[in-house]
KEKE-3310 file (N, C-alpha, C; in steps of 0.2 Angstrom, whole numbers, plus 5000, padded with zeros to 4 digits):
npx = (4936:4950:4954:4960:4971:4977:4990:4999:5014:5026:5042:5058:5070:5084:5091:5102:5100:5111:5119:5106:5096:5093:5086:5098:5110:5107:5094:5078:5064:5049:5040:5027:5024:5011:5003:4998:4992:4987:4973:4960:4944:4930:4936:4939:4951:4966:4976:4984:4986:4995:5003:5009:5014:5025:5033:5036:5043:5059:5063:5054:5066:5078:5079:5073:5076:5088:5103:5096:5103:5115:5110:5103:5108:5102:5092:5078:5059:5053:5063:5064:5054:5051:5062:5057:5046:5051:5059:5048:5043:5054:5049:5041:5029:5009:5011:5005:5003:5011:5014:5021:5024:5032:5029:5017:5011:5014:5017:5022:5018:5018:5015:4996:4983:4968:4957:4944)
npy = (5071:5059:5045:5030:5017:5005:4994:4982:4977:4967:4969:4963:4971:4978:4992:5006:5021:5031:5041:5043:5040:5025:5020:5021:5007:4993:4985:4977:4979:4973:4978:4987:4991:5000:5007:5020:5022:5031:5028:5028:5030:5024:5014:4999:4992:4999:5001:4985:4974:4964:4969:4981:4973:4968:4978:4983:4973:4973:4985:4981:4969:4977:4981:4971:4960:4966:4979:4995:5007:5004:5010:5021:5036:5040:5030:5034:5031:5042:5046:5033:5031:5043:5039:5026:5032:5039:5030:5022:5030:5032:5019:5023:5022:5027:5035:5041:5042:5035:5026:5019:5006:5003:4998:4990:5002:5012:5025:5033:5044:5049:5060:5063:5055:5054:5063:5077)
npz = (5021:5024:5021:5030:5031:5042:5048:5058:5065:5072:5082:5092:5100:5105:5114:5120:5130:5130:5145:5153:5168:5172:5160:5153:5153:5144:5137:5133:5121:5117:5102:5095:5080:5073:5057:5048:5032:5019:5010:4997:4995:4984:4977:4972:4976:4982:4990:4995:5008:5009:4998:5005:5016:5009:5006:5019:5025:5025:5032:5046:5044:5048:5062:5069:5082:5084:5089:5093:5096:5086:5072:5074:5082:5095:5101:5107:5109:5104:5092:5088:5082:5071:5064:5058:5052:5041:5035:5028:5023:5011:5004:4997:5002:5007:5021:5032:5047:5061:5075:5089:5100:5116:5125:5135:5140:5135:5123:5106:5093:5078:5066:5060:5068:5066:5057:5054)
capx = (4938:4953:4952:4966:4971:4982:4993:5002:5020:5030:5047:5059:5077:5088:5094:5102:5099:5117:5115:5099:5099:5086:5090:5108:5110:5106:5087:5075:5057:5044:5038:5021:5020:5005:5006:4992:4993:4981:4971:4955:4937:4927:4941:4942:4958:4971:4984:4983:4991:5001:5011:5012:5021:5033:5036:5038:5048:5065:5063:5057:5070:5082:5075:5071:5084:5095:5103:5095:5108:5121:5106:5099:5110:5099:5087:5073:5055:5052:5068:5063:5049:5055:5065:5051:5041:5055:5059:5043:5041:5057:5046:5034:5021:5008:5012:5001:5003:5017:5012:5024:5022:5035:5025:5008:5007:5021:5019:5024:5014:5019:5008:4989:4978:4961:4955:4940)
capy = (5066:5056:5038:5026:5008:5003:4987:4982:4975:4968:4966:4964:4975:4982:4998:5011:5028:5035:5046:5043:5035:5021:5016:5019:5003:4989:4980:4977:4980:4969:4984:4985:4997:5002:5010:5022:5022:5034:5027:5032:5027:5021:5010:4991:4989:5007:4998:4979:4975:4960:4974:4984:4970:4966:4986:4986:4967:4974:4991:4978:4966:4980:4982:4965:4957:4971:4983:5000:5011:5003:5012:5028:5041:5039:5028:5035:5029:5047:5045:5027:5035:5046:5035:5023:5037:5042:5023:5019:5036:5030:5014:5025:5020:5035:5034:5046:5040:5032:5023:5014:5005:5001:4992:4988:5007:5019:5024:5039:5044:5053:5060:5061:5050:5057:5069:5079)
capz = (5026:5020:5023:5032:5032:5046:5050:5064:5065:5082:5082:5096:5100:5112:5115:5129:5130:5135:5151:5155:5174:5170:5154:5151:5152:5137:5139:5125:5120:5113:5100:5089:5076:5070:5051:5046:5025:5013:5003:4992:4992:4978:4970:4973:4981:4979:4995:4996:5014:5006:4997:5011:5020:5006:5007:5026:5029:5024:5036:5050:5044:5051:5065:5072:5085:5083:5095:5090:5095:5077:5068:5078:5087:5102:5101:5111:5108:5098:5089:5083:5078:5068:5058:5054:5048:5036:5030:5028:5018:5007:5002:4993:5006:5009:5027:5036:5055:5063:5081:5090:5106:5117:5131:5135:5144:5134:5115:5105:5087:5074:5062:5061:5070:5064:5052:5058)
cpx = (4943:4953:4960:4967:4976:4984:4996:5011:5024:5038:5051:5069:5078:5091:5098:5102:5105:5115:5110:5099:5096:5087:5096:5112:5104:5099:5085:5069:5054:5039:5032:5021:5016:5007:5001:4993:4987:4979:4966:4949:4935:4931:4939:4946:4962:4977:4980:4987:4996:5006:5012:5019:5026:5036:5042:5043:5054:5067:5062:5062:5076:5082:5073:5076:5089:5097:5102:5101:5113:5117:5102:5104:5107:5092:5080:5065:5054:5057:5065:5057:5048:5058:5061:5047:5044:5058:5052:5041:5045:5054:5043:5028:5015:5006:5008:5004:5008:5013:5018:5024:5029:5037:5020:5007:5009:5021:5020:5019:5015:5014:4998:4984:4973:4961:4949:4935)
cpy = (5062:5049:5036:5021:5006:4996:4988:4977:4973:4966:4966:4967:4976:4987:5001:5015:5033:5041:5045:5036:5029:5016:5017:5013:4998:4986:4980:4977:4974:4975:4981:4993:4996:5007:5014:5024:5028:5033:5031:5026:5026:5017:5004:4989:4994:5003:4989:4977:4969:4964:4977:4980:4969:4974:4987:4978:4970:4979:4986:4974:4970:4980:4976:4960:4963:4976:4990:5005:5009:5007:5019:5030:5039:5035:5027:5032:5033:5047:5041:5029:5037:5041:5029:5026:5038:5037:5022:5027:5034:5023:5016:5021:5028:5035:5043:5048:5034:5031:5018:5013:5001:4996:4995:4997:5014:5016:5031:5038:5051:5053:5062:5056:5051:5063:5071:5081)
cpz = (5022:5025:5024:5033:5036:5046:5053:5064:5073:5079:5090:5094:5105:5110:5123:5127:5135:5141:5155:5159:5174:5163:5151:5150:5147:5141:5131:5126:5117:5107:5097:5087:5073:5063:5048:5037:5022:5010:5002:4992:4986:4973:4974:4976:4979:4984:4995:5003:5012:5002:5000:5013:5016:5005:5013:5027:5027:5029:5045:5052:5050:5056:5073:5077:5084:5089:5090:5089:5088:5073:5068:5084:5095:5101:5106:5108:5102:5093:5082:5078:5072:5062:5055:5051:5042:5030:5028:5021:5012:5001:4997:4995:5007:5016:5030:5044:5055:5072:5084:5098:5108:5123:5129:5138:5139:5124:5113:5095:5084:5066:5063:5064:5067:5060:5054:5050)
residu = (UNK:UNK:UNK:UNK:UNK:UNK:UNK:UNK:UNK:UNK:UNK:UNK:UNK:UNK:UNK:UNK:UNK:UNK:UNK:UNK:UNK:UNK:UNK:UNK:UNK:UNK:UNK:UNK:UNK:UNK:UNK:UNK:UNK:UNK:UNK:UNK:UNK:UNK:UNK:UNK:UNK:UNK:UNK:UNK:UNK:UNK:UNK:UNK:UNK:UNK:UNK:UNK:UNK:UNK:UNK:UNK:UNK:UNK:UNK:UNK:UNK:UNK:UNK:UNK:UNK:UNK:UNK:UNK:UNK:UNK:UNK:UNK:UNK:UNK:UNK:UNK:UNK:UNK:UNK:UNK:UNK:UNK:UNK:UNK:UNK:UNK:UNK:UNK:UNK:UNK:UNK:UNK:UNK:UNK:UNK:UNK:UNK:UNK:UNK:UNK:UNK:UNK:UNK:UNK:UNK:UNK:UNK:UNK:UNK:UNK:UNK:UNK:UNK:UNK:UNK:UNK)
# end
């Protein structure tokens, strides 16, 4: 069973999704990602979440107030996804799981939730 340390991040953006009847037009989100990490049992501290965040502030920094389209082809929920799985992998975080909420109803997750 591999163990995992999550933390949560909210930033806020705009995007449109060219084409598409509904959001084609520019709005913005109130986001929370969720960040599931790898650690190890029996040690004292293997991830401390204060260096997470100094991992992860520069990846939200991007992110934060910004219009996502300058930064992502089409920035669909799975998209965004996607591309915070892949920064957050550059960090040399051991990002397992990726969760991102882009309301209260509507999220997309990449990655493992559970190990069985």
């Amino acid at each position: 069973m591999q163990l995992k340390i999550f933390r949560r991040y909210e930033f806020s953006s705009a995007h449109y999704l060219p084409g598409h009847p509904k959001c084609g037009n520019m709005h913005g989100h109130n986001y929370i990602l969720e960040v599931g990490l790898k650690t190890k049992g029996g040690e004292p501290l293997f991830l401390d979440f204060a260096d997470v965040d100094i991992r992860m502030r520069p990846i939200i920094s991007k992110l934060d107030h910004r219009l996502l389209n300058d930064l992502i082809k089409y920035p669909s929920v799975e998209n965004i996804c996607e591309y915070l799985y892949q920064e957050i992998y550059k960090v040399k975080l051991p990002v397992v799981v990726v969760k991102l909420w882009e309301d209260s109803r509507s999220y997309c997750v990449l990655g493992a939730e559970t190990d069985g």
